[in-house]
N, C-alpha and C positions, 0 to 999 in steps of 0.2 A: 683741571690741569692735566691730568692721567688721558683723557679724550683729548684733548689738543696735542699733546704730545704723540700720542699714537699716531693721529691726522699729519704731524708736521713730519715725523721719521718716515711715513708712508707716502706721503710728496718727495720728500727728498730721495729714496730711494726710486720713485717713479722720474724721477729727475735725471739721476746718476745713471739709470738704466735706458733712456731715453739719449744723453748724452754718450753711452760710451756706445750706442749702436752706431749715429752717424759718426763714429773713431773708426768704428771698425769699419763701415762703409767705405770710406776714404781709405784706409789703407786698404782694402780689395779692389778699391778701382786704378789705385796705385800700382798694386802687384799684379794689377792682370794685363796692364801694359809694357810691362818690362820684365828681360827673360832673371832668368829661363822657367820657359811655359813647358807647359804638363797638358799634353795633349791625350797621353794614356789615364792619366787619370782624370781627364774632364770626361773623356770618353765611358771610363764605370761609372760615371754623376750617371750619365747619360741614361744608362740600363737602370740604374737606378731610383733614378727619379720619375725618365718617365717607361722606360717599356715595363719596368715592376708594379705598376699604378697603373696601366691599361684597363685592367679585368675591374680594378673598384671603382673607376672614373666613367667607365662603358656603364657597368650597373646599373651606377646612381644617374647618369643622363639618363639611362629607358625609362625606369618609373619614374626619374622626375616629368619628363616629356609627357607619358599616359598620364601620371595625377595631373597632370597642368592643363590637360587635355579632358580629361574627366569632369572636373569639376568646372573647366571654361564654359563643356557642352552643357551641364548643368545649370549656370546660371544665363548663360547666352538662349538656351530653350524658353524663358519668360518672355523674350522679345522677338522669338524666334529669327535669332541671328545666328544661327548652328554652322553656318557657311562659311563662319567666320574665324572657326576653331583653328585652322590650321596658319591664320594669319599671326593672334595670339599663340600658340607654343614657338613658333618660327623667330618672333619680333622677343619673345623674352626667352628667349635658351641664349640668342647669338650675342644682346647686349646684356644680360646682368645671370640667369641662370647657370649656364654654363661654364664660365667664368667665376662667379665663385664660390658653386659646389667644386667643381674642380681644383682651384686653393684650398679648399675647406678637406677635400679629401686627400690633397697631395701634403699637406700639412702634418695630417695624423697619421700619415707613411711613411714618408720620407721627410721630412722637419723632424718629428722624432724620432727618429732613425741617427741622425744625425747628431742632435744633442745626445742620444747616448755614446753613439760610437766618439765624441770629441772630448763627453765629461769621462768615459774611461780612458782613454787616452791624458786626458790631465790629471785624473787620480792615480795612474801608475806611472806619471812621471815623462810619457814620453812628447810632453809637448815642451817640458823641459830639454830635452833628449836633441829634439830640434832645433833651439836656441844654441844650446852646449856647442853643437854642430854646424854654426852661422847661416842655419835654414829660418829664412821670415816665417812662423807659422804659419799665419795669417794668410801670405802667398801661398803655401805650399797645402792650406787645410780649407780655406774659404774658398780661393777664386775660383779651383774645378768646378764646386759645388754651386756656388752661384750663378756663375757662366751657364750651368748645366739648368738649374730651375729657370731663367730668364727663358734661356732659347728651346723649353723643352714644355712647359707647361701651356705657352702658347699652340701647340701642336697637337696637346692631350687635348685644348677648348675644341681645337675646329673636327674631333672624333670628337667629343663630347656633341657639339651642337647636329652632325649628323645623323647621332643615334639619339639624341634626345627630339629631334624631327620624328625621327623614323619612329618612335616610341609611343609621339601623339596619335601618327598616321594609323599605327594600328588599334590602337585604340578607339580614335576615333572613325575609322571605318568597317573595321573586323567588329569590334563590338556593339559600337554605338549606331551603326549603319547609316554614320555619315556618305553621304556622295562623293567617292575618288578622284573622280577628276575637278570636279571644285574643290575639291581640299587639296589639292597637288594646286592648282592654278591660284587659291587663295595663300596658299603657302608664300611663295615666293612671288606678289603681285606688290605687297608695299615693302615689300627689303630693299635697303640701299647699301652701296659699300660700306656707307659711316658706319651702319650695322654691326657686321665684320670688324671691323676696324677697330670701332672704339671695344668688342670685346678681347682683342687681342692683343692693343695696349693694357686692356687692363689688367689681363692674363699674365703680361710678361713684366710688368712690379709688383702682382702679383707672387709672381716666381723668383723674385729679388727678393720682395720681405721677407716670404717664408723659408729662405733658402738661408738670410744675412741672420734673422732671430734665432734660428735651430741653430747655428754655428754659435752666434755669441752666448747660448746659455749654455752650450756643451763646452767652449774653451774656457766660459768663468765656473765652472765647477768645482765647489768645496766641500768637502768633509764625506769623503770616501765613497762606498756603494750607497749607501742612501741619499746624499749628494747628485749622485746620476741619474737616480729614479725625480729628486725633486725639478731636478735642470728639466728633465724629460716631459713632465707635467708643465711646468713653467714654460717652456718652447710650443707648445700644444695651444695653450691658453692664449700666450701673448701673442703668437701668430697669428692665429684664428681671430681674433680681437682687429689685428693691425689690418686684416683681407677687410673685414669690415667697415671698420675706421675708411681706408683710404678709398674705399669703394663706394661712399660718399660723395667723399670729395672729389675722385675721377669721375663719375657721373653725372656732376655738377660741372666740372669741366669740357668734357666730350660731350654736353646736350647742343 
């Protein structure tokens, strides 16, 4: 009984926390059509989300692009298909690599950044403060933010996908002494728009989830500074989980 009960409180709150995100969804889509809008403050999402994420989202595209590159020439060498390296890191940075290391990274930056700055903000009362004051929080603490990860992470993918090119390329011609000009001309020989595209659809609900999840665990914040550390962990986790999750099912959709 002690097991089933555990299983049924832990549904139900996977439930509860499931349904009060599309609450809070709805009301951001709500308060971002009607004023008064906060152009100054979408504007610090902006620097926030993404030109402060630049330097770890660049990083992790280079090595991902060389290891992708690396271990391609590695196993592509059995069939001697080495020419073919630059097709592979091109065709998986722009529809699924890039996209979501780049969630994954913007996540444990900026998602938790934000659960904290929202659960301290409701442990000392001032999302109260807001209310007290006829300010929607919701409008006044989500829509920058979200507004800011939709149209900002799609921008980090396509610097991600060109440095994660650029990553293979050295890779595989500075070290591996691939051939330059067929790896530049196998690069970009089977890319198509859909390419592009569907990584940048998937970049920008991408930059919805992680932006709506880091906001709902910092505004439901209880029981003081430890409270904010656990919102902060829980925002990290449940993000990171959702990039995943619906990066399935967009992949499934955009093939």
């Amino acid at each position: 009984m002690f097991v089933l009960e555990w299983l049924g409180r832990g549904l139900l709150g996977v439930l509860h926390a499931v349904g009060r995100f599309f609450v809070l969804v709805g009301q951001t889509l709500h308060g971002a059509v009607r004023p008064p809008f906060a152009p100054r403050a979408a504007a610090q999402q902006f620097v926030r989300v993404g030109v402060d994420s630049i330097p770890v989202v660049l990083l992790t595209a280079l090595f991902t692009g060389g290891v992708l590159a690396l271990q391609t020439f590695k196993g592509f060498s059995r069939f001697h298909a080495e020419g073919y390296i630059g097709s592979v890191v091109a065709l998986s940075m722009l529809r699924e690599l890039a996209p979501v290391l780049t969630a994954l990274m913007v996540t444990g930056r900026a998602g938790s950044a934000m659960a904290a700055e929202l659960g301290s903000m409701r442990v000392t009362e001032q999302i109260d403060a807001l209310v007290a004051l006829a300010t929607d929080p919701v409008q006044y603490l989500f829509v920058p933010r979200v507004v800011a990860g939709i149209l900002v992470v799609p921008m980090l993918v396509v610097l991600a996908d060109v440095v994660g090119i650029a990553g293979g390329y050295l890779v595989a011609v500075l070290y591996l002494g691939a051939n330059p000009v067929r790896y530049v001309e196998n690069t970009f020989l089977y890319l198509d728009l859909d390419d592009l595209t569907s990584g940048l659809i998937k970049s920008a609900v991408f930059g919805g989830l992680l932006t709506v999840i880091g906001c709902q665990c910092g505004f439901d914040t209880r029981g003081g500074a430890e409270g904010v550390g656990r919102a902060t962990t829980r925002a990290v986790v449940a993000a990171s989980l959702a990039v995943l999750v619906a990066d399935f099912f967009l992949t499934k959709v955009l093939l």
